[in-house]
Structures are given as structure tokens and as C-alpha cells.
C-alpha positions as CSV (number, residue, x, y, z in Angstrom):
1,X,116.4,156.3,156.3
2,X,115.9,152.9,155.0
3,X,113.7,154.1,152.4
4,X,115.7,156.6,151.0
5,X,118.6,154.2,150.8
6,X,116.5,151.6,148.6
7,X,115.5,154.5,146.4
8,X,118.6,155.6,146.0
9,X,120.5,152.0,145.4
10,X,117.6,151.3,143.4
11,X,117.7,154.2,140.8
12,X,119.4,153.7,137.3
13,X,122.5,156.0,137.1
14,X,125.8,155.1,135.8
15,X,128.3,157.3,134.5
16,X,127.5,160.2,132.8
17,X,123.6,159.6,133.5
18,X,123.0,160.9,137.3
19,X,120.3,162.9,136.7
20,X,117.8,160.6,138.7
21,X,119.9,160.8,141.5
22,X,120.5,164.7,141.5
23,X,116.3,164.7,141.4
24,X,116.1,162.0,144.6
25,X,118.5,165.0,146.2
26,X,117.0,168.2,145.1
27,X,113.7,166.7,146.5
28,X,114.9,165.8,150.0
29,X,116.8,168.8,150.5
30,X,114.6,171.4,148.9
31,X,113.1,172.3,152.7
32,X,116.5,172.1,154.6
33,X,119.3,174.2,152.1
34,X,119.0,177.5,150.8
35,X,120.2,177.4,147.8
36,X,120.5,174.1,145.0
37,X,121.9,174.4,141.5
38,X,122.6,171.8,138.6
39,X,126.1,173.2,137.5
40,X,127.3,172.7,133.8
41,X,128.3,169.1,134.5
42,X,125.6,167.9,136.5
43,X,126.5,168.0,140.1
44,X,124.0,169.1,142.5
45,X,125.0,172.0,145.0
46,X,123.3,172.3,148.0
47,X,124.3,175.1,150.5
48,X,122.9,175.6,153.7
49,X,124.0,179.6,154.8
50,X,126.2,180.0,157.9
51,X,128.1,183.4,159.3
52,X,130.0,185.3,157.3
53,X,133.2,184.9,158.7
54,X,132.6,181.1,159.4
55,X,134.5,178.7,157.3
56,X,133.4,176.8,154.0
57,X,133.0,173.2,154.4
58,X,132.2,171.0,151.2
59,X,130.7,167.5,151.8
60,X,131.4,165.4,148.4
61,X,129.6,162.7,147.4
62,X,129.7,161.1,144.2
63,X,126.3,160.2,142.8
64,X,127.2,157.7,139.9
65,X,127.6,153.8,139.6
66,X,129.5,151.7,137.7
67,X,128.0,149.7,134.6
68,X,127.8,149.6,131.0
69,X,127.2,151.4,127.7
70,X,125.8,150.0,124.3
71,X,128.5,149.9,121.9
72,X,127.1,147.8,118.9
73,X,124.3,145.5,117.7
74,X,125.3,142.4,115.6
75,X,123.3,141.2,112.5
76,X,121.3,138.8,114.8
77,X,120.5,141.3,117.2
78,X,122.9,140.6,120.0
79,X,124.4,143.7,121.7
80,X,128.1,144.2,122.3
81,X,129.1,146.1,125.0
82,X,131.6,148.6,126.6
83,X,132.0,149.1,130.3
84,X,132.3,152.1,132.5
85,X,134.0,152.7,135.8
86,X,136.4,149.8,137.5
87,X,134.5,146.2,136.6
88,X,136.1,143.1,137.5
89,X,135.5,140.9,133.9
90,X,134.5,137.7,135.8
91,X,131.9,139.0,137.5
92,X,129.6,140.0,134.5
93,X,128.8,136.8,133.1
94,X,125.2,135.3,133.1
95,X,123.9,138.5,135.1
96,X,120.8,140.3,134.1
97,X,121.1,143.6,132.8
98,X,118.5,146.6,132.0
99,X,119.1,149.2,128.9
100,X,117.8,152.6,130.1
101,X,116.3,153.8,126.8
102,X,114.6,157.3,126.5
103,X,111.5,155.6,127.1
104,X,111.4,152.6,129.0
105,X,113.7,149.3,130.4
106,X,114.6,146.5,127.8
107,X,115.3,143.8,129.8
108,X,118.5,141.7,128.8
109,X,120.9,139.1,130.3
110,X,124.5,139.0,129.6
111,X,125.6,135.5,127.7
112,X,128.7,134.5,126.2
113,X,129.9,130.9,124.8
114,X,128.5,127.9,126.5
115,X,131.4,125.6,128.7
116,X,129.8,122.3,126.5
117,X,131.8,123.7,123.1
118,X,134.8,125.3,124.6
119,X,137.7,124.2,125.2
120,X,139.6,122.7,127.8
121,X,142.6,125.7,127.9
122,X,139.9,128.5,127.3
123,X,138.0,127.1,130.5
124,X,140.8,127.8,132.3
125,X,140.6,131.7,131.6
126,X,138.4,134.4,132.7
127,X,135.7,135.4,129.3
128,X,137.2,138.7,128.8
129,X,133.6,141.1,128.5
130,X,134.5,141.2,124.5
131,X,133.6,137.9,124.4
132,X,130.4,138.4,125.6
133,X,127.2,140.2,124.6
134,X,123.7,140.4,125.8
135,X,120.8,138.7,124.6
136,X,117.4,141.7,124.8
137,X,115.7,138.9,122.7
138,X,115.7,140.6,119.4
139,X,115.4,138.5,116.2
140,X,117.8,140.5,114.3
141,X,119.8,144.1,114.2
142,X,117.1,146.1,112.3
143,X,114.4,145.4,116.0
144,X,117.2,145.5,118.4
145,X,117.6,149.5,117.0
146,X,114.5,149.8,117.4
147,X,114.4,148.8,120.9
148,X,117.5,150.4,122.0
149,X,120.4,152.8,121.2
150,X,124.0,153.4,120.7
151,X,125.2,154.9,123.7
152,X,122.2,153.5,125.8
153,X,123.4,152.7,129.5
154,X,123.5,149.2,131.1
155,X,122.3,148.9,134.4
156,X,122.5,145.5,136.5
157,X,119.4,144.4,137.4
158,X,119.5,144.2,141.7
159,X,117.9,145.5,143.9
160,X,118.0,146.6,147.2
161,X,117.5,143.9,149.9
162,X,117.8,144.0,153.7
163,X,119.7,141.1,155.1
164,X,120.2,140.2,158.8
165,X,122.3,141.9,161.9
166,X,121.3,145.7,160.1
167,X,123.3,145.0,156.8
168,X,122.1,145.5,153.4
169,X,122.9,145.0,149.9
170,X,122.3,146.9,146.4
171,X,123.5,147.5,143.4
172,X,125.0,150.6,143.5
173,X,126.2,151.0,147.4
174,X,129.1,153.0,146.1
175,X,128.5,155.3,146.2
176,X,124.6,155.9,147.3
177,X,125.7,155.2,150.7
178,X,127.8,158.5,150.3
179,X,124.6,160.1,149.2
180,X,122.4,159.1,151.5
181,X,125.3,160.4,154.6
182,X,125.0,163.9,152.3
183,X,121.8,164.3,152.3
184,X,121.4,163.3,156.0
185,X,124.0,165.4,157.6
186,X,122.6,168.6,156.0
187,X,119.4,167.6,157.3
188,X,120.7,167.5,160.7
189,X,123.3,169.6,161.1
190,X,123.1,172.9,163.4
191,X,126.3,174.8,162.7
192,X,127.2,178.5,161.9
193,X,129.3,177.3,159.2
194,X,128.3,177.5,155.6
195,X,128.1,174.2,154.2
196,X,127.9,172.4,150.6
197,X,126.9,169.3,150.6
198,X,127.5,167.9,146.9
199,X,126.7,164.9,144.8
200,X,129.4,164.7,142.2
201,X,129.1,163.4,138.6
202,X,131.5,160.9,137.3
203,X,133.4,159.8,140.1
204,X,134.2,156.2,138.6
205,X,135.8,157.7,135.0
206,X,138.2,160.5,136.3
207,X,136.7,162.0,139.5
208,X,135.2,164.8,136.7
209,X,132.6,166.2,139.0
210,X,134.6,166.9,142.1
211,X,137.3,168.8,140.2
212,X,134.5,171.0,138.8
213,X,132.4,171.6,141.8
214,X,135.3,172.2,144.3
215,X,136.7,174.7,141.4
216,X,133.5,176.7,141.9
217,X,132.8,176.8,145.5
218,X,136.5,176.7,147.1
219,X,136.3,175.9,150.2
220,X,138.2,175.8,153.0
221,X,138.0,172.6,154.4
222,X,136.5,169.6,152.4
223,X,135.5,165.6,153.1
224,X,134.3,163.0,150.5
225,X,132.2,160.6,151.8
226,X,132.4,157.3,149.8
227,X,132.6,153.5,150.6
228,X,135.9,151.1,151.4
229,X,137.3,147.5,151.0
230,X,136.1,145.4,154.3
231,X,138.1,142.8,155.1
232,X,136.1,140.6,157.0
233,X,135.2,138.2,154.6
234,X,136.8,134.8,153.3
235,X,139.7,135.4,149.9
236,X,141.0,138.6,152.2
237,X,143.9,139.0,154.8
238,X,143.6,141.3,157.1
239,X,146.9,143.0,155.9
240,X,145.3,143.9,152.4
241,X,142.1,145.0,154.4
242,X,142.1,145.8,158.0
243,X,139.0,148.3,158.5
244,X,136.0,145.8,159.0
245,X,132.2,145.8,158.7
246,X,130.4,147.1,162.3
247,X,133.1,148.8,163.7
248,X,132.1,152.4,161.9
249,X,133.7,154.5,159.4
250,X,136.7,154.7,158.3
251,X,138.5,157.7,158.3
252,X,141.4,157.5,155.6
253,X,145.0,158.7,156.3
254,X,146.4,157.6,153.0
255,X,145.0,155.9,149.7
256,X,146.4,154.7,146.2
257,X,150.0,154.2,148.3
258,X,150.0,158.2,148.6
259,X,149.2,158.7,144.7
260,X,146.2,159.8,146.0
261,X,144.7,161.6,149.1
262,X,147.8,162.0,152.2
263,X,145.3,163.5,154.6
264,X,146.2,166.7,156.7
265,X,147.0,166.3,160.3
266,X,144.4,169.0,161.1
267,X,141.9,167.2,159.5
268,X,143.1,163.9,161.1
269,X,143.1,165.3,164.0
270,X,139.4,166.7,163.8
271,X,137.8,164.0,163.3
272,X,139.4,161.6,165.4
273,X,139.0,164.6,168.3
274,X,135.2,164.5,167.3
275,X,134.7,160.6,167.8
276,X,136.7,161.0,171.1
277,X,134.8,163.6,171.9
278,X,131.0,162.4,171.6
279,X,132.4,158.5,172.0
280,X,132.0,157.3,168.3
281,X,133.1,154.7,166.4
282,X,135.9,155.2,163.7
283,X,138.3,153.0,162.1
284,X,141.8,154.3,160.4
285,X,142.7,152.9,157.4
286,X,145.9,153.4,155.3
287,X,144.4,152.1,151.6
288,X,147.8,150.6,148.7
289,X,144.2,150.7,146.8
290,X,141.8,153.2,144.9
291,X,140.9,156.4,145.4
292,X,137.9,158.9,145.9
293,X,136.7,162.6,145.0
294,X,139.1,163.9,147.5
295,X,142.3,163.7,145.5
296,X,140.5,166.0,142.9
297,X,139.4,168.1,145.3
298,X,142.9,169.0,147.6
299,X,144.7,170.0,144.7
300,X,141.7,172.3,142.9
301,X,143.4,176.3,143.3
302,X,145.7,176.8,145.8
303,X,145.0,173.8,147.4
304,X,142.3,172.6,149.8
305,X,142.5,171.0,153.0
306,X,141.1,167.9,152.4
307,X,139.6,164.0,154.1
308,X,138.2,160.9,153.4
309,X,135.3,159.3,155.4
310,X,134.0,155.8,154.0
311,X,131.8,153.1,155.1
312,X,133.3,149.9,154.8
313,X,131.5,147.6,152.6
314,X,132.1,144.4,151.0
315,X,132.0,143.2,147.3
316,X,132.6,146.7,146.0
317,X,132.5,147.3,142.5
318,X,129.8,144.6,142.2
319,X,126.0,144.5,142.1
320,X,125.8,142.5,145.3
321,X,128.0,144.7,147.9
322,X,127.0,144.7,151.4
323,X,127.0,147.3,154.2
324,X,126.0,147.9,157.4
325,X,123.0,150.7,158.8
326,X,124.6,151.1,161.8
327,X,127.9,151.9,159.6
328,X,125.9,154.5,158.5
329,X,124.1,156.2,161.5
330,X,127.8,156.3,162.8
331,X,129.1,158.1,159.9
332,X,126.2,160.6,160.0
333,X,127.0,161.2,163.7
334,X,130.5,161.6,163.3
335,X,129.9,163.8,160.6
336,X,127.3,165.8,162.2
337,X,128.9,166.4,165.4
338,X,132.3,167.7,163.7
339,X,130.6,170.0,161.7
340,X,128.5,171.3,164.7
341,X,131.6,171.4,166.8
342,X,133.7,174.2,164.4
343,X,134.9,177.4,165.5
């Protein structure tokens, strides 16, 4: 499992470009579904065939990262920039960067006006990302276009590391973690229930690929699996964050103060009946915060019956977030033994 993760955190694929990821999860699933399809937008669907009067369960995972697009190249060869998904401003200075051309990685590092000429009020601001651009060491514009593209995508150059006490961190944790539970839990599972487990496209610009796929396949019951704020590190009170790192998923009763996902009390009730039942692990969290594939999904037709299980992790939304494998194994578990466990 640890292998798969690092390929998967590894792999280029912001926004719009998740191709390498569907690929990781044709390949692992190929021997363990029946059926996998690329739809029109790019999300995989796996099924694995139940009974025919068995319900339909859909297991959602979105398969992009955030990151950045080429947007111009200036007479001296430096490239401006445009970002995709949710990316804190501060965060992207003096980090080192990829372009994912059609045929190979330039290599860049993002720059932006030295401290030594400005001045005292601007050094009390954050460098908005306008103000910055990224140096691919091109002498002018005429060889920077012919190393790179508009439109190009911007990947941050991390990779996947294993740190101490079973945690990790990558670049693209949210939401490959989610991917990785997918692709695991159809592996494992042994249920009469026909199941979909899907990696959705473009999850950080608009929840596209959930609307799409859950259009298609209508199920009756559906969870998105996905990453969440932990708490349990320094700048965060426990009020803003409760669920914590090594304490298992969390399963979400509410996110985006309600704007979001309100989950069903029979889907509540499942899952927390499921950890209680097989004695594992789960945290509940109520989230004022973001929100995941699920609140695309519970209003597609007449409405869908809908949940949220996340791993927490910390540093979201930045190349450096951290997580825990045993998080993970606990998810897969929980998620496992549910499925296995419906009438």
C-alpha cells in the first residue's frame, strides 16, 4: 500500500489534467472490477457487479490536485502564472515548480521581488501570486515558447516522503489519499451489492466530475472519500478543528456551515453502527469550512442519499500536507466492513 500511495502522490495531475491518475487506477483495478470506462469528462468508473435487487453504492474520489497553469511569458522569458483550485498566496513563494509540457518536465522555481529593494510597508504584505513569476531559466520569450506552452500545468515539485510514527507527506495528499481508499476498498470488499468506485475530475474548480458521474450511474446510496483539516498542530484551536491526526476518519455530519453536505441520519447512522460494530476508530466532525464531491453528488436527480468520510491531514492545500497510514488502514476498514455489512 505504501507504494501505491507514493505513486499516486507522486504523479503530475492538477486540474483538468488527471489522466495519469485515471491510468494508476485502470491498472490496479483491471483484475478486481468488471467493468472500467473513461466517461466524456474524464472520470474513471469502476463497477464491481452485485445482485440484482441489491442496492447501488458509489464510492467518490476525486483524482485532481491543486496547482497552476501558464498564463503568459514576458519579453525576458519569465512566466506569469494563474492558479487552480484553493491556494493560500503566501505559500507559493520561492518553491520549485515543474511545467508538464507534452513532452517532458521544465524545471522552474517560483521568484518574485527580492526583500533588499522593497520597501518597508510592502514587507509587511503577503506578495500577491501576480507579483510573482517563475524563472525556467530562459534567456528571453521567443526560447521560453519553445520550452513550454500557454496553458501548460504547474506542478510543485515534492515528493512523497515517509516520516516517523506511520505518517507521511506529499504533494497532492488531497486527494490521492481518497484514491488510494477507492482503489483499496474495491479490492477487498466481498458484498452482494453493486458498487462504483469512482475517481472524479475536477474536484478543486467546481466539484465538475462528481455531478457528471453520479448523473450517470444514480445510485442509491453514495460516500466521497476525501481529506480534512487536523487540528493538532500549533496556529489551530481545537474549536476551529477538533478531529485530530491518529484517531481515524472522520465521518462528516455537516460542512461549509450546512451550504454544503447535511448528512442523512441513515447514513450517519451506518457508519457509526459499522465502527461500533467491528470496534473501529471514527471521529465526527461538524466542518464552518470547505466542502467535497458529496454536495454535487446528493442533489444530482431526485436526490441521493449521501456521506462524507475523510482522513484528517494537516497542511491541506499545500505541497507539504501530512497524514497518517494508520488513518488510512482505518478508513479502508470502516469502509470495507459497511459495505460488506448491507442488506
Amino acid at each position: 500500500m505504501k507504494n501505491l500511495m507514493k505513486k499516486l502522490s507522486d504523479v503530475a495531475g492538477i486540474s483538468g489534467f488527471e489522466e495519469n491518475i485515471a491510468k494508476i487506477i485502470e491498472d490496479e483495478l483491471k483484475d478486481y472490477t468488471d467493468n472500467i470506462e473513461i466517461d466524456a469528462l474524464g472520470n474513471i468508473i469502476t463497477f464491481k457487479k452485485g445482485k440484482k435487487n441489491m442496492p447501488k453504492v458509489m464510492l467518490a474520489a476525486h483524482m485532481d490536485e491543486i496547482g497552476l497553469m501558464v498564463k503568459y511569458v514576458d519579453d525576458n522569458g519569465f512566466v506569469g502564472f494563474s492558479k487552480v483550485g484553493g491556494i493560500n498566496d503566501q505559500m507559493l513563494l520561492n518553491q520549485t515548480v515543474y511545467i508538464q509540457t507534452a513532452k517532458e518536465k521544465v524545471y522552474g522555481v517560483i521568484g518574485s521581488k527580492p526583500p533588499h529593494v522593497t520597501k518597508p510597508e510592502e514587507r509587511k504584505k503577503v506578495t500577491q501570486h501576480i507579483d510573482m513569476f517563475i524563472d525556467i531559466g530562459a534567456k528571453d520569450k521567443e526560447e521560453a515558447l519553445k520550452m513550454i506552452s500557454i496553458g501548460d500545468p504547474i506542478i510543485f515539485n515534492h515528493t512523497y516522503v515517509e516520516l516517523p510514527n506511520n505518517l507521511i507527506t506529499g504533494k497532492a495528499l488531497d486527494n490521492r489519499i481518497g484514491c488510494l481508499i477507492m482503489i483499496e476498498v474495491m479490492k477487498r470488499i466481498k458484498t452482494d451489492a453493486n458498487v462504483y468506485g469512482v475517481g472524479t475530475v475536477q474536484e478543486e474548480v467546481g466539484l465538475k466530475g462528481a455531478k457528471t458521474s453520479s448523473f450517470k450511474i444514480n445510485p442509491d446510496v453514495a460516500l466521497a472519500l476525501d481529506v480534512t483539516l487536523s487540528g493538532d498542530h500549533p496556529g489551530i484551536k481545537e474549536s476551529e478543528a477538533p478531529v485530530v491526526i491518529g484517531k481515524g476518519p472522520a465521518v462528516i455530519l455537516s460542512d461549509a456551515s450546512g451550504r454544503g453536505i447535511i448528512t442523512p441520519p441513515k447514513i450517519k447512522n451506518w457508519l457509526i453502527e459499522t465502527s461500533t460494530k467491528h470496534n473501529l476508530k471514527i471521529q465526527l466532525e461538524v466542518s464552518e469550512g470547505g466542502t467535497t464531491d458529496a454536495s454535487a453528488i446528493h442533489l444530482t436527480k431526485e436526490g441521493i442519499p449521501t456521506g462524507v468520510v475523510s482522513v484528517p491531514t494537516r497542511y491541506i492545500h499545500s505541497p507539504v500536507s501530512v497524514a497518517s497510514l494508520d488513518d488510512i488502514e482505518e478508513t479502508i476498514n470502516l469502509l470495507v466492513n459497511a459495505i460488506n455489512d448491507l442488506e
